[in-house]
C-alpha positions as MATLAB code, in Angstrom:
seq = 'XXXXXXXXXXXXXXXXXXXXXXXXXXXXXXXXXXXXXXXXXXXXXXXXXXXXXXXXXXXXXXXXXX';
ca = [
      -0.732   -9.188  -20.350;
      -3.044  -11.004  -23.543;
      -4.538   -8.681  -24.878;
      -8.033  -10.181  -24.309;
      -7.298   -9.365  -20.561;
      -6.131   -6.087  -21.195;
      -9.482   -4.994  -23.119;
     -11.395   -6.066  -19.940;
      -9.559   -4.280  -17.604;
     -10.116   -0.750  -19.744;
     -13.560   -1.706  -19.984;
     -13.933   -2.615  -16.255;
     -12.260    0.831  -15.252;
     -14.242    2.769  -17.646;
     -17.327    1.070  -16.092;
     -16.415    2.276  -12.684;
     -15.851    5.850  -14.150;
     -19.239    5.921  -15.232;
     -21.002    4.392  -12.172;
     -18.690    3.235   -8.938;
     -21.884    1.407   -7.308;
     -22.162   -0.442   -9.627;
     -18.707   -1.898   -9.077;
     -18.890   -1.758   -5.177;
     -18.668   -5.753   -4.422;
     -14.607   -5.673   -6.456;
     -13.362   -2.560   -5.074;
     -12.155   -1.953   -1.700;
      -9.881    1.035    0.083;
      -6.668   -0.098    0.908;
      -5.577   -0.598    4.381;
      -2.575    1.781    5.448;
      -2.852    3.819    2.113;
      -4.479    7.103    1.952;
      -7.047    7.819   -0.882;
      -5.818    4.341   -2.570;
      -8.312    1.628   -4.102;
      -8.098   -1.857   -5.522;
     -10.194   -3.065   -8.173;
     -10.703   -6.441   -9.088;
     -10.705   -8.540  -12.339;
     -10.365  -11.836  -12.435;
      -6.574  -12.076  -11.540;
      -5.460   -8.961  -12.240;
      -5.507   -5.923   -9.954;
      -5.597   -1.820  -10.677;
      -4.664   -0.189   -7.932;
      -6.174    3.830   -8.206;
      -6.443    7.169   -6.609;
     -10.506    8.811   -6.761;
     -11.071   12.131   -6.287;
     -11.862   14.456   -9.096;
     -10.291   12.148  -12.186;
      -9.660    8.527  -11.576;
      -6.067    7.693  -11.764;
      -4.483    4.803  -12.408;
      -1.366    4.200  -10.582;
      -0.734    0.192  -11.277;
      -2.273   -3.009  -13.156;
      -0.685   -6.366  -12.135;
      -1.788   -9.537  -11.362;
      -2.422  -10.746   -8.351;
       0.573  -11.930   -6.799;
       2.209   -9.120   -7.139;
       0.305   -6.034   -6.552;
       0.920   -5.589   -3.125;
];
């Protein structure tokens, strides 16, 4: 991952830590999974648990997240 893409996506999660509606339009649930989200930026794709800490289970790009 360049690095300039990998300073966006910490920024971008660290957004939605501090304020998830602000984010709403790029994340969605995922279908089939429980408690799993997708968050999206630009090409690449973080795939996270929410409930009381936000984890982060995977960042890929987008052919091969799912």
């Amino acid at each position: 991952m360049p690095r300039n893409w990998a300073i966006l996506i910490r920024d971008k999660i660290a957004a939605y830590a501090e304020d998830p509606a602000a984010h709403a339009n790029n994340v969605k649930k995922l279908k089939g999974q429980d408690n799993l989200m997708r968050l999206r930026v630009g090409d690449w794709r973080i795939i996270m648990r929410e409930s009381t800490i936000l984890l982060i289970l995977k960042v890929s790009s987008r052919g091969s997240t799912y």
